[in-house]
LODODREN-63967 format. One line per 5 residues: their letters; for each residue x negated, y negated, z of N, C-alpha, C. Coordinates in Angstrom, 1 decimal, padded with zeros to 4 digits. Layout:
A	X,Y,Z,X,Y,Z,X,Y,Z ~ ...
***
This chain:
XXXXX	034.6,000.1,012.3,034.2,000.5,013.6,032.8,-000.2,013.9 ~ 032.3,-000.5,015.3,031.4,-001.4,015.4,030.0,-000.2,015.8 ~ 029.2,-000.9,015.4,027.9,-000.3,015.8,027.9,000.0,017.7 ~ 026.9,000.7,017.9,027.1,001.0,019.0,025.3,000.4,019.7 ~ 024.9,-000.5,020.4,024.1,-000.5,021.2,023.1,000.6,021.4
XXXXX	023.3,001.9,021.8,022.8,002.9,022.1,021.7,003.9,021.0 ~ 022.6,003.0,019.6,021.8,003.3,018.3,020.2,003.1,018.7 ~ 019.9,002.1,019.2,018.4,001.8,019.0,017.2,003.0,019.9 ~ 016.5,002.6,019.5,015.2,003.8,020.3,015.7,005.3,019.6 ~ 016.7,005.4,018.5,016.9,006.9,018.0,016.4,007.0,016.9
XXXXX	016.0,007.9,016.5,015.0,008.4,015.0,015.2,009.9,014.6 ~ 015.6,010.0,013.2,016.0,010.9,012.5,015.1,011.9,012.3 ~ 015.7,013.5,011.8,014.6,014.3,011.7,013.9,013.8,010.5 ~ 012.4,014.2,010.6,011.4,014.3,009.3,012.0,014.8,008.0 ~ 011.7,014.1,007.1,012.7,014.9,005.9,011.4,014.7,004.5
XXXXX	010.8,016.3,004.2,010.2,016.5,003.3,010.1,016.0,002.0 ~ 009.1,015.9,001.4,008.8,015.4,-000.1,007.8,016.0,-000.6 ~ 007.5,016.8,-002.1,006.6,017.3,-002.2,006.5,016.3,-003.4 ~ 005.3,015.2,-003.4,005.3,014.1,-004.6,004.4,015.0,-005.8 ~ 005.1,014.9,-007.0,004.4,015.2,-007.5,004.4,014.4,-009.2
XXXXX	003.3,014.3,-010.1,003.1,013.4,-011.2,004.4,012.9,-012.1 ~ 004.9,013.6,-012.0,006.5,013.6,-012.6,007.3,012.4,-012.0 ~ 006.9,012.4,-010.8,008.5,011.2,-010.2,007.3,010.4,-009.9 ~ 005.8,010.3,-010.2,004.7,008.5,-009.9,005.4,008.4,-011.1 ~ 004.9,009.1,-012.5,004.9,008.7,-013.6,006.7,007.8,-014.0
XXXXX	007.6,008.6,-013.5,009.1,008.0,-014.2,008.9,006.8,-013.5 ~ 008.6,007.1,-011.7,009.1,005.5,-010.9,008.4,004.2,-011.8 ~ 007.2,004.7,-012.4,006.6,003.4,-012.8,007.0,003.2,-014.3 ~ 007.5,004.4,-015.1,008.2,003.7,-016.3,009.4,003.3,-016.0 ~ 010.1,003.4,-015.2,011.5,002.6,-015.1,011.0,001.5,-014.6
XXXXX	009.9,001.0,-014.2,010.1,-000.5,-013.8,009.1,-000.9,-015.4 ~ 009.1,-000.3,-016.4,008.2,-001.1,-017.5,006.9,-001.0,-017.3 ~ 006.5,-000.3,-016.2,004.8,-000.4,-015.7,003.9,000.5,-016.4 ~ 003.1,000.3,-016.8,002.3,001.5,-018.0,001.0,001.4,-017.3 ~ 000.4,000.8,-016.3,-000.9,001.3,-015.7,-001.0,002.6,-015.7
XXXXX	-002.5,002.6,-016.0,-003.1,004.2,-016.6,-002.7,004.7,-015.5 ~ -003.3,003.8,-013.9,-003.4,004.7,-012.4,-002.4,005.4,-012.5 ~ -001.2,004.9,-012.8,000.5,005.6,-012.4,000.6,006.6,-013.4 ~ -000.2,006.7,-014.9,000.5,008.0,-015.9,-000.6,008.6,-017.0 ~ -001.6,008.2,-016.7,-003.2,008.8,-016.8,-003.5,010.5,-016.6
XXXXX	-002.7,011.0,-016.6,-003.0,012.6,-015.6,-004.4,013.2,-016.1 ~ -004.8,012.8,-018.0,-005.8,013.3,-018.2,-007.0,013.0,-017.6 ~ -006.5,012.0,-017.1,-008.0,011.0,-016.6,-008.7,011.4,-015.4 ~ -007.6,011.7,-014.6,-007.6,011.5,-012.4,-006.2,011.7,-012.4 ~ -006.2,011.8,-011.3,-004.8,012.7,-009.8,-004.2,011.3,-010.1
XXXXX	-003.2,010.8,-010.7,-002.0,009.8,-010.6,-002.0,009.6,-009.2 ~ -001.8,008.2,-008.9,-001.4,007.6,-008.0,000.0,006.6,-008.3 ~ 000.6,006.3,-007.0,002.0,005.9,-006.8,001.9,004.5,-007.2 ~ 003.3,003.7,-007.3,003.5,002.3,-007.5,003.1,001.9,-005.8 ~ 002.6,000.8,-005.7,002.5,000.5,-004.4,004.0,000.2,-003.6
XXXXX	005.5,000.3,-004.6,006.5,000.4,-003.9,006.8,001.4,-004.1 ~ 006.2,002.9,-004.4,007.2,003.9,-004.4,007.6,004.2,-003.0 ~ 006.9,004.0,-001.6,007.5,004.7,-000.3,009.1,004.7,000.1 ~ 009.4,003.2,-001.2,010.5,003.3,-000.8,011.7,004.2,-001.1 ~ 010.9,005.1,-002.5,011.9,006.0,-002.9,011.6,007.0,-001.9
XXXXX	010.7,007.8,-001.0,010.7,008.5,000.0,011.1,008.1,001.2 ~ 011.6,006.7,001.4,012.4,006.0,002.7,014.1,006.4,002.4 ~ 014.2,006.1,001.2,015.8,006.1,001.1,016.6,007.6,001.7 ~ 016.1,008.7,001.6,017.2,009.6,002.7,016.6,009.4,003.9 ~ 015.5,008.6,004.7,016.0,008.5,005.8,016.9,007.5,006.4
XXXXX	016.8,006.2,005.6,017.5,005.7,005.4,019.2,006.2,006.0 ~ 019.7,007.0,004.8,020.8,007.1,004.9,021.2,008.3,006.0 ~ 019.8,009.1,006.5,019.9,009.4,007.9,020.5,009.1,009.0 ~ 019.8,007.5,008.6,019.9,006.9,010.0,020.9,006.6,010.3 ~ 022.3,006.4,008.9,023.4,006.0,009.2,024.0,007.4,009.8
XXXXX	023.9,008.0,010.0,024.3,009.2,010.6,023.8,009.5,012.5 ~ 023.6,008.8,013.0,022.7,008.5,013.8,024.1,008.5,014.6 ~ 024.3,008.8,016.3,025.2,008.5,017.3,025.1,006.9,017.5 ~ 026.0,006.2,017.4,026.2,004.5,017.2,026.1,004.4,016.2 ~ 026.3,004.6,015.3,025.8,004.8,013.5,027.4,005.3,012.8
XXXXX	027.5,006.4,013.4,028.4,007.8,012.4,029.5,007.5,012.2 ~ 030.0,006.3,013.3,031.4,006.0,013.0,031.9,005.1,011.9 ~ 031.3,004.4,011.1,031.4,003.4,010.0,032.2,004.1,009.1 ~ 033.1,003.3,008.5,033.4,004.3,007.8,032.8,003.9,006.6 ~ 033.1,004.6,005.0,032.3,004.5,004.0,032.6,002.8,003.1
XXXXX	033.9,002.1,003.9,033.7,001.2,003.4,033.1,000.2,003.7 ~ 032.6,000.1,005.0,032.0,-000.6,005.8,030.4,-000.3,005.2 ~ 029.7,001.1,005.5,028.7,001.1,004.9,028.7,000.5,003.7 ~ 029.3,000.5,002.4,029.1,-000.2,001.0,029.1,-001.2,001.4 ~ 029.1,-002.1,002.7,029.5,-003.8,002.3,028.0,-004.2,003.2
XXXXX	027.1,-003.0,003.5,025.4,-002.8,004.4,024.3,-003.4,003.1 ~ 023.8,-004.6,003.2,022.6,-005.0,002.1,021.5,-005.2,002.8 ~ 020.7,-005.0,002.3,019.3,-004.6,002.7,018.4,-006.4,002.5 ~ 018.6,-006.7,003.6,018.0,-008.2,003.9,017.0,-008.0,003.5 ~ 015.8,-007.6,004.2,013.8,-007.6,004.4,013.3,-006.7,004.2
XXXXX	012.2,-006.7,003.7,011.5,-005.6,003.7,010.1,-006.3,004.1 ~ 009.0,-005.1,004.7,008.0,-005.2,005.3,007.2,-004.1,005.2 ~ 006.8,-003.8,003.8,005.6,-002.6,003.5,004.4,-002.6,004.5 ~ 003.8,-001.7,005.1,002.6,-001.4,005.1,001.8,-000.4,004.5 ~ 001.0,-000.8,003.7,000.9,000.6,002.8,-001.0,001.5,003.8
XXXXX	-001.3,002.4,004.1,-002.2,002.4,005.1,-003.1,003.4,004.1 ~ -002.8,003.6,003.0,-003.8,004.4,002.0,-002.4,005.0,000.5 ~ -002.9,004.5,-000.5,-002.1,004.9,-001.9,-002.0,006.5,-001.6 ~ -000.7,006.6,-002.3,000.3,007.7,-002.3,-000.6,008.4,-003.8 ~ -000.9,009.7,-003.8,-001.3,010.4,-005.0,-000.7,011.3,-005.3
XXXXX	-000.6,012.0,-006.6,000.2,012.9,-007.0,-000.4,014.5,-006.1 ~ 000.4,015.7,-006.1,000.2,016.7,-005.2,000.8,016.5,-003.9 ~ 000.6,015.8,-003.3,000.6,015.1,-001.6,002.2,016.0,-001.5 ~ 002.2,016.3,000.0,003.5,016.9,000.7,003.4,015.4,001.8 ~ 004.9,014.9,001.9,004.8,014.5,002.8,006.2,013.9,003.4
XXXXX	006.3,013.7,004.8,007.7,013.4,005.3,007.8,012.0,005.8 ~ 009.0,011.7,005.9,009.2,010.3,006.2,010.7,010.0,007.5 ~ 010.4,009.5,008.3,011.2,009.3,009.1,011.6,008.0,009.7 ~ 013.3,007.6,009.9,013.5,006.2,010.4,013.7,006.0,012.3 ~ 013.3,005.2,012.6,013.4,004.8,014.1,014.7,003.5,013.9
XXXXX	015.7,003.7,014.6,016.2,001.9,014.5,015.5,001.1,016.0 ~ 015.2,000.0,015.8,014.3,-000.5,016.6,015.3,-001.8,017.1 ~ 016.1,-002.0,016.5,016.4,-003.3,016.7,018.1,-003.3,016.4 ~ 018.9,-004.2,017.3,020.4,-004.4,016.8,020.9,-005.5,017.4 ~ 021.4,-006.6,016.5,021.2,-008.0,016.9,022.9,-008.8,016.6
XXXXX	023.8,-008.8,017.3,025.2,-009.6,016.5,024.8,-011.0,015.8 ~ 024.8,-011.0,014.6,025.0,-012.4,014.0,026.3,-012.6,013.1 ~ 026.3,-013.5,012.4,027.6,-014.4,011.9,028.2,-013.3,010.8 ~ 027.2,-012.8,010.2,028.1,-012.0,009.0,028.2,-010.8,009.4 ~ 027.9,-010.3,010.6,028.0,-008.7,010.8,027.5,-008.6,012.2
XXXXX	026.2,-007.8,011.8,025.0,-007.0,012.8,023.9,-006.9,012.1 ~ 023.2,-007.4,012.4,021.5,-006.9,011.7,021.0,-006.0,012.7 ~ 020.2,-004.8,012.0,019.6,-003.9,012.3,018.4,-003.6,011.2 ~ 017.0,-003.6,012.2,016.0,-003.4,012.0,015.2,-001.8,012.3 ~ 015.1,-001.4,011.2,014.3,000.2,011.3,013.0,000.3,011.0
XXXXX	012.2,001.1,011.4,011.5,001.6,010.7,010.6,002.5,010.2 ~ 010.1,002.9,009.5,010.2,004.2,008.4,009.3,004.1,008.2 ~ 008.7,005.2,008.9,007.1,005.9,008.6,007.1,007.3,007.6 ~ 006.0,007.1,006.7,005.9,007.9,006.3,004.1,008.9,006.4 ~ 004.3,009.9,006.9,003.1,010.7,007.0,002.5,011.7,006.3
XXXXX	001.3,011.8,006.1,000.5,013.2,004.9,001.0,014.7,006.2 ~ 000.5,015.5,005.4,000.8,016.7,006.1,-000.2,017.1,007.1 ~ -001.1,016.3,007.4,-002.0,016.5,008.9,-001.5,015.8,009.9 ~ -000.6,014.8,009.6,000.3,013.9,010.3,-000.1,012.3,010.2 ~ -001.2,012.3,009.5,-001.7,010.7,009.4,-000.7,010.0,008.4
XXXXX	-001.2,008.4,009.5,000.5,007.8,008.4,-000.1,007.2,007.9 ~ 001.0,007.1,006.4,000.5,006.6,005.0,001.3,005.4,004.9 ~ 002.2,005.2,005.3,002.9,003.9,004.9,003.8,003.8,005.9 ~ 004.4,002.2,006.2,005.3,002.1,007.2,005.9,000.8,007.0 ~ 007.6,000.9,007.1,008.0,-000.4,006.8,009.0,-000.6,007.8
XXXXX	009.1,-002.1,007.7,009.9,-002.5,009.0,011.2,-003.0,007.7 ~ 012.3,-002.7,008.0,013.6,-003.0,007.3,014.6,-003.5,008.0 ~ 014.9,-004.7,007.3,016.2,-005.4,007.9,017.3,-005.0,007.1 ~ 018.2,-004.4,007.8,019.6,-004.3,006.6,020.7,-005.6,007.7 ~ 021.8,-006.1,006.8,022.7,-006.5,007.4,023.9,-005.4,007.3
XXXXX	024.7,-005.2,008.6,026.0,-004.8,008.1,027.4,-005.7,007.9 ~ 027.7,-005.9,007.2,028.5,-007.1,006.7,029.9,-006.8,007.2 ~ 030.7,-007.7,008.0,032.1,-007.4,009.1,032.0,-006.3,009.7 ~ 030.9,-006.4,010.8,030.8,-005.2,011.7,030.3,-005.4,012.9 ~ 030.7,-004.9,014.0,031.1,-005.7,015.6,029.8,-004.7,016.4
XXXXX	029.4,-005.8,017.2,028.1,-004.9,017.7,029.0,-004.8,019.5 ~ 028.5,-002.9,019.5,029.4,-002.4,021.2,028.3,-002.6,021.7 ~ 028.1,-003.4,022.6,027.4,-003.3,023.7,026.1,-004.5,023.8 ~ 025.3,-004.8,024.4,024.1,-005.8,024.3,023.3,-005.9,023.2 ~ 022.7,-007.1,022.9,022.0,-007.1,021.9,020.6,-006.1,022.6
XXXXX	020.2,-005.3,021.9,018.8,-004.5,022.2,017.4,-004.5,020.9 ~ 016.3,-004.5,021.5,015.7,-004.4,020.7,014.1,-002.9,021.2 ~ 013.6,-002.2,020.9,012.8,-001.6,021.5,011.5,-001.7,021.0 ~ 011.3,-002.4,020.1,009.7,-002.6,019.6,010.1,-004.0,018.7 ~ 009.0,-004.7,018.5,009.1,-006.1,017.9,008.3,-005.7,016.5
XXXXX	008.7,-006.5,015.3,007.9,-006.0,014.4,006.4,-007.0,013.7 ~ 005.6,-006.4,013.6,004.7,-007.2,013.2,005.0,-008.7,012.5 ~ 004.0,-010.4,013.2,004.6,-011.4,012.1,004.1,-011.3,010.9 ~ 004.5,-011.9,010.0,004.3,-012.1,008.9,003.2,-012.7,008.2 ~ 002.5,-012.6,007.4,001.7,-013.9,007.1,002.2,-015.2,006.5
XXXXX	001.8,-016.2,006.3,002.7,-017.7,006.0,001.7,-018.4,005.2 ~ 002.1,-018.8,004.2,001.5,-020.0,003.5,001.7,-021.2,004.1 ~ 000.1,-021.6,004.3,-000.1,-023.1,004.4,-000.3,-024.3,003.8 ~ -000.7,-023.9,002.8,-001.2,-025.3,001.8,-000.4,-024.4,000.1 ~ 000.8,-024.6,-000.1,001.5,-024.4,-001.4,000.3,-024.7,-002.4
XXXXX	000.4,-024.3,-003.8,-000.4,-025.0,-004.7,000.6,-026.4,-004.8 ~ 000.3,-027.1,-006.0,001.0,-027.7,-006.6,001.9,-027.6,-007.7 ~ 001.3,-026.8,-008.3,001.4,-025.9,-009.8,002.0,-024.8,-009.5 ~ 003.2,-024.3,-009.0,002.9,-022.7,-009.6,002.7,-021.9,-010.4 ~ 002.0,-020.7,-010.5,002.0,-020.0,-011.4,003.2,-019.5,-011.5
XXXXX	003.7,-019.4,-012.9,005.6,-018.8,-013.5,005.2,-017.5,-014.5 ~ 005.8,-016.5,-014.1,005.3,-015.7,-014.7,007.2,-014.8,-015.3 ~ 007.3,-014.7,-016.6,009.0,-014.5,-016.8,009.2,-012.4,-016.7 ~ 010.0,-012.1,-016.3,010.0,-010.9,-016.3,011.4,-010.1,-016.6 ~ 011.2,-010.0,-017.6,012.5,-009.0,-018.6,013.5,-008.3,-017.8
XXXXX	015.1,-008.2,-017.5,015.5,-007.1,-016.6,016.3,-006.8,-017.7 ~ 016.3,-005.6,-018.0,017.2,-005.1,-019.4,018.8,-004.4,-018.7 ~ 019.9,-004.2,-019.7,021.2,-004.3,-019.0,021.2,-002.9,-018.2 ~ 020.3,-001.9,-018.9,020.4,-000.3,-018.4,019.6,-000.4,-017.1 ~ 018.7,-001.3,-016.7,017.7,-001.0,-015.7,017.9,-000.7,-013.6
XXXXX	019.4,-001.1,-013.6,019.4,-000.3,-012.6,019.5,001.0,-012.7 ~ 020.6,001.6,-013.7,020.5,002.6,-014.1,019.5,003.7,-014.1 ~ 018.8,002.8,-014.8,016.8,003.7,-015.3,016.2,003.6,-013.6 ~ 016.0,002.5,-012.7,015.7,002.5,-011.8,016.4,003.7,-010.9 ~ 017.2,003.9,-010.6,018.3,004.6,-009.7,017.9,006.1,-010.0
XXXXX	017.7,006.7,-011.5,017.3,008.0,-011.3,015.8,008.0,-011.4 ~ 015.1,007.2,-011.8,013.5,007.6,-011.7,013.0,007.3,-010.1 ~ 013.6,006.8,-009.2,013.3,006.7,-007.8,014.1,007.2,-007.5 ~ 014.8,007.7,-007.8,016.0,009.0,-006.6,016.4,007.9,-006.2 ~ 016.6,006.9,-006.0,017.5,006.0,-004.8,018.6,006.0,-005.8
XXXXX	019.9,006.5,-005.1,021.4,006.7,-005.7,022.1,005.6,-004.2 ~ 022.7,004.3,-004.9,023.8,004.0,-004.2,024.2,003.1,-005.4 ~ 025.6,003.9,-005.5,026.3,003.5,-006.4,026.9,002.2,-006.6 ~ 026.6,000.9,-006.1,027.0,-000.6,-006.0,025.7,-001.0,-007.4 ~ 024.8,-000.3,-007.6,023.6,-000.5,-008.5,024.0,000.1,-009.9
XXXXX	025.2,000.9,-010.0,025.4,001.9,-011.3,027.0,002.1,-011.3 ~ 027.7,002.3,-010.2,029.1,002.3,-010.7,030.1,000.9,-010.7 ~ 030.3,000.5,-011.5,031.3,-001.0,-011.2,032.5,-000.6,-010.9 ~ 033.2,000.0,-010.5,034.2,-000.1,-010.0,033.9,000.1,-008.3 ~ 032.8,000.8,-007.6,032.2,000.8,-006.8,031.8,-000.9,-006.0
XXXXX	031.0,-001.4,-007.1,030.6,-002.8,-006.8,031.5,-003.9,-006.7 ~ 032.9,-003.9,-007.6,033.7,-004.2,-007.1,034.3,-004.4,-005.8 ~ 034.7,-003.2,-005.9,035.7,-002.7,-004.5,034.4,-003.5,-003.4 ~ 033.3,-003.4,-003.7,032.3,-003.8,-002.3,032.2,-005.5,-002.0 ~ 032.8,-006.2,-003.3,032.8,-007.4,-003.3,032.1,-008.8,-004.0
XXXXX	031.6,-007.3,-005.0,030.7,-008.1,-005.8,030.9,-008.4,-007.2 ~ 030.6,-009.2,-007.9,031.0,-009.0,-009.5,030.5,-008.4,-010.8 ~ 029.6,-007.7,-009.6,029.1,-006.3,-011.4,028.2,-005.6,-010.0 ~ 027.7,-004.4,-011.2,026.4,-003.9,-010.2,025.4,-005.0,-010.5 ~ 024.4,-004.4,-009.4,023.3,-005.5,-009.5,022.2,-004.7,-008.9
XXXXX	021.3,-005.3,-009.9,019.9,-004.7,-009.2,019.5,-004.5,-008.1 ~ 018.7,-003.4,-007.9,018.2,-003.0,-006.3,017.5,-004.2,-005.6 ~ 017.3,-004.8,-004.6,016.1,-005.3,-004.2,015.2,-004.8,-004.2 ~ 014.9,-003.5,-003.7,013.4,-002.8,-004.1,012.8,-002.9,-005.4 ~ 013.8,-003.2,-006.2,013.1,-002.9,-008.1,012.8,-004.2,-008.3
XXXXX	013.8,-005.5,-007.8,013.2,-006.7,-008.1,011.8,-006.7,-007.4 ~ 011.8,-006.3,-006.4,010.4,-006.8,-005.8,008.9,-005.5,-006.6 ~ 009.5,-004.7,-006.7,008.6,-004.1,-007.4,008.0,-004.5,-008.6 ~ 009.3,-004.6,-009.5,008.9,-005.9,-010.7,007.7,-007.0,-010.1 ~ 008.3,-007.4,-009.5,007.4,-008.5,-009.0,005.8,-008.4,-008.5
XXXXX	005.8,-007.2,-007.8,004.1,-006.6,-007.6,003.4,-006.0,-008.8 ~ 004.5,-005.0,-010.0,003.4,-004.8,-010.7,002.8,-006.1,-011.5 ~ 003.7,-007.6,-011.5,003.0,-008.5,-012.3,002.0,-009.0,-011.7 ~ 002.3,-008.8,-010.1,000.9,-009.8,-009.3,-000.1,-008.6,-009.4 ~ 000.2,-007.5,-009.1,-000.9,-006.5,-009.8,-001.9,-007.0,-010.9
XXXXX	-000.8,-007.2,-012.0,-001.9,-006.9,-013.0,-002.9,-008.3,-013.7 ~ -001.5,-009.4,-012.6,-002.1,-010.8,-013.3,-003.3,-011.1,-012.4 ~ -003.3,-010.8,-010.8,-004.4,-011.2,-009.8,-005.2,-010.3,-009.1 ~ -004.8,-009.2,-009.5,-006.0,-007.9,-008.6,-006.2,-007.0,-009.8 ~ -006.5,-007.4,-011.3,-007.4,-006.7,-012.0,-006.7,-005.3,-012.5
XXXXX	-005.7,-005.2,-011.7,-004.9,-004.1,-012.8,-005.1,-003.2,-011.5 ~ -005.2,-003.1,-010.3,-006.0,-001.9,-009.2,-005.1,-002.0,-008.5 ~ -003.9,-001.2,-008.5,-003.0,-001.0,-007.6,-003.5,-000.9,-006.0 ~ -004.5,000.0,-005.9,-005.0,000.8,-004.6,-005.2,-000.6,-003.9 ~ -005.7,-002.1,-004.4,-006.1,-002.7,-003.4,-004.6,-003.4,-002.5
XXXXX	-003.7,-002.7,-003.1,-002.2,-003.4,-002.7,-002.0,-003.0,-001.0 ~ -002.1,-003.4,-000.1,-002.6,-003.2,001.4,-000.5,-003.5,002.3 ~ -000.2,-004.6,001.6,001.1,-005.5,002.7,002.2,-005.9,001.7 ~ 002.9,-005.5,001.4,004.1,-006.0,000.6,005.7,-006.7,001.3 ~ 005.9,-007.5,001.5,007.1,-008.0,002.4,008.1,-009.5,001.6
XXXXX	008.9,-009.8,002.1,010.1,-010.5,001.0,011.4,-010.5,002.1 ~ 012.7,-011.2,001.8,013.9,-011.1,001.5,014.7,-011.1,000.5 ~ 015.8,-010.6,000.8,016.3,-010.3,-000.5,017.4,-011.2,-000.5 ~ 017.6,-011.9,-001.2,018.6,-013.1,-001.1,019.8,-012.7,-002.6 ~ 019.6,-013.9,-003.2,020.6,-014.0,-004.5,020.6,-012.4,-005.5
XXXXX	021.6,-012.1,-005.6,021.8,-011.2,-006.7,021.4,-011.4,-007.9 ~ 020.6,-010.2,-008.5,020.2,-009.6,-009.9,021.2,-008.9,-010.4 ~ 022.0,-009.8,-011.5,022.8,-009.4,-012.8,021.6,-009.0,-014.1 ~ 022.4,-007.9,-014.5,021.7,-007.5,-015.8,022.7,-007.7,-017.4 ~ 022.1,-008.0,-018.2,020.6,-008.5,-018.5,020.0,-009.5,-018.1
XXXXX	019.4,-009.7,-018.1,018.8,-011.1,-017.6,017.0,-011.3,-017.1 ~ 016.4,-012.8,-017.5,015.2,-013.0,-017.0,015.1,-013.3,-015.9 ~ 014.0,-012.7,-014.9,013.7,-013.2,-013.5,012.2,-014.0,-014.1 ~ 011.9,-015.3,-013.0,011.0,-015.5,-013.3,010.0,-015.4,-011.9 ~ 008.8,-014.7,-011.9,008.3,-014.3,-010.7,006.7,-015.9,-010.3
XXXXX	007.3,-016.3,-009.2,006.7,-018.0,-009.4,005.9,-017.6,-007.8 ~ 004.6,-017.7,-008.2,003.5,-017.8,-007.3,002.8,-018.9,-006.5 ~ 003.0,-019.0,-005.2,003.2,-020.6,-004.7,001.7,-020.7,-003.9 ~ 001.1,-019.7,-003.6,-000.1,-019.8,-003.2,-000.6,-018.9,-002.8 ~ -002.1,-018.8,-002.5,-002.9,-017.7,-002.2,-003.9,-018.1,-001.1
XXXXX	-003.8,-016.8,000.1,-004.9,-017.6,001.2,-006.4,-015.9,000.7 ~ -007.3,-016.0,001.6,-008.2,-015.1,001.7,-007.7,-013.9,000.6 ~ -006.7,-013.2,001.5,-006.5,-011.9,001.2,-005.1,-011.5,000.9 ~ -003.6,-013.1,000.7,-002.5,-012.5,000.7,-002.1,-013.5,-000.6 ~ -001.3,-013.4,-001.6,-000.5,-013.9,-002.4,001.0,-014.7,-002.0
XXXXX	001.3,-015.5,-001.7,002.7,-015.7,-002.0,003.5,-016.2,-002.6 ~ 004.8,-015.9,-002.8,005.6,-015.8,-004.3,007.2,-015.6,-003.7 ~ 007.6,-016.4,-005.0,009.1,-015.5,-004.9,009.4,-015.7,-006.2 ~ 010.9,-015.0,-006.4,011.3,-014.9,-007.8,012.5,-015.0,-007.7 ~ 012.6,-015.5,-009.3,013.6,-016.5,-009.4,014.6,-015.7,-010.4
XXXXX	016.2,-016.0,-010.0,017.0,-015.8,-011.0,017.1,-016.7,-012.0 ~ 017.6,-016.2,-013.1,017.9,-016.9,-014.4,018.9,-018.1,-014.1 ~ 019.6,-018.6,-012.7,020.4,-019.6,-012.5,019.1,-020.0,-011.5 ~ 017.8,-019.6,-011.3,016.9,-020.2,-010.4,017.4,-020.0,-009.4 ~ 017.9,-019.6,-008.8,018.0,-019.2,-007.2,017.0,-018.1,-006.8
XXXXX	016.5,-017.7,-005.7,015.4,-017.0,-004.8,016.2,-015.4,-004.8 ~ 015.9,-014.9,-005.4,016.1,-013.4,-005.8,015.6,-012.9,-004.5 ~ 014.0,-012.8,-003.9,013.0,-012.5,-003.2,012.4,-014.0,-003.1 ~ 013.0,-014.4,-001.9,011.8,-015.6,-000.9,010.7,-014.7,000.1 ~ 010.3,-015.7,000.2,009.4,-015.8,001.5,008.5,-014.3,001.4
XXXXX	008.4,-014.3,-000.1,006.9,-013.1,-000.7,005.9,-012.9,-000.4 ~ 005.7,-012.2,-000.4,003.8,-012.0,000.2,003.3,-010.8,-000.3 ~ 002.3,-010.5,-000.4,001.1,-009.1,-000.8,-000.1,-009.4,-000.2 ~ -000.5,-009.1,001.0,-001.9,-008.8,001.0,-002.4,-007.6,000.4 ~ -003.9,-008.1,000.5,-005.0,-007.0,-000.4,-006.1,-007.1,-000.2
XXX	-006.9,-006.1,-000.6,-008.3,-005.9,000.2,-009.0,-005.1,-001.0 ~ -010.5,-005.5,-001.4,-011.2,-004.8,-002.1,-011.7,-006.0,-003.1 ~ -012.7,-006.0,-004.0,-013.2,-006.6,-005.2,-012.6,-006.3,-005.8
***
């Protein structure tokens, strides 16, 4: 069934989270991450991975697919939906205690060659209403017919761009173990089964499960974390990428750093056959 035009400018109800030290602490041991900030509780109030919002994006996310222009897909068509881009804005670190809700807008719905791309995005707010993070998301829907004009209702912020590449990159190698979607999938709540069930992943077209994009890129921040900002998650400000080649497990990614301007990093990371896991990388940051 084809998307419907009318999808855009709609936004799902607010859907609660009460974060608390239990799900910072697992999100950051399923990616291997042992910063004190993330599992310290004796120390100070835990704070989040600078990608956890994404684990409080994912039911709206799957909201959204529920959405009028949305609802008619059926569940095979959804499984064959990959999550192109992401575009963090993080507007103050996530701490343990915090209540807070998160909601998607679709902003954008575009016919291209493999489907429909649709752009959302997904604010998340503290309980006074001030927003704490916000991301612009590209998913593709893969053989799926767009009804009606291409629309768009809001444009999303550009990007930052490297200008002068190093010469050298920095190569930094990073472990994916065979269980780790697995381990990923329940310590972030994000459940979609193409990441953990292989008969699932099959049927969707693929040849095993395969790592989230969110985990590869997370992988990839806690190393620029700890190899270029001193181990201080909090100064993690912009997180953004595509998600390209598939992550098979087990296997090494290597996370290759191509340059750095004032205040942003850029990088992508590499599969074990060298292909771009995550191109067109970035992290800005702010702070000594």
């Amino acid at each position: 069934m084809p998307y419907d035009a009318t999808l855009v400018g709609q936004t799902t109800q607010p859907i609660r989270h009460e974060v608390d030290a239990r799900w910072i602490m697992a999100h950051a041991a399923g990616l291997n991450d042992f910063n004190p900030a993330y599992l310290h509780t004796d120390r100070a109030k835990v704070v989040a991975h600078p990608l956890f919002p994404v684990c409080l994006e994912w039911p709206s996310v799957l909201g959204s697919r529920r959405l009028p222009g949305c609802d008619a897909l059926t569940p095979e068509e959804a499984a064959r939906s990959v999550h192109a881009a992401h575009d963090l804005h993080i507007l103050r670190p996530i701490a343990a205690g915090e209540t807070l809700t998160t909601q998607a807008t679709v902003t954008g719905l575009e016919a291209i060659k493999p489907g429909v791309a649709l752009t959302t995005r997904l604010d998340t707010c503290g309980a006074d209403g001030e927003l704490v993070a916000r991301t612009w998301q590209l998913g593709i829907a893969r053989g799926v017919a767009l009804n009606g004009a291409e629309r768009a209702c809001e444009t999303p912020p550009p990007q930052p761009s490297l200008s002068s590449p190093w010469r050298q990159p920095q190569r930094f190698p990073i472990p994916v173990a065979v269980n780790a979607a697995h381990v990923y999938t329940e310590c972030a709540r994000i459940w979609n089964p193409i990441h953990t069930d292989r008969r699932v992943a099959l049927e969707a077209g693929l040849p095993d499960i395969i790592l989230h994009g969110t985990a590869t890129l997370a992988l990839a921040v806690s190393k620029l974390v700890d190899e270029f900002l001193d181990a201080r998650p909090n100064r993690v400000r912009r997180i953004g990428g595509r998600f390209r080649a598939m992550v098979l497990m087990p296997s090494t990614l290597v996370l290759e750093v191509r340059g750095q301007s004032a205040d942003t990093l850029f990088f992508q990371v590499l599969t074990a056959n060298g292909e771009p896991a995550v191109s067109q990388g970035f992290l800005s940051h702010g702070g000594a």
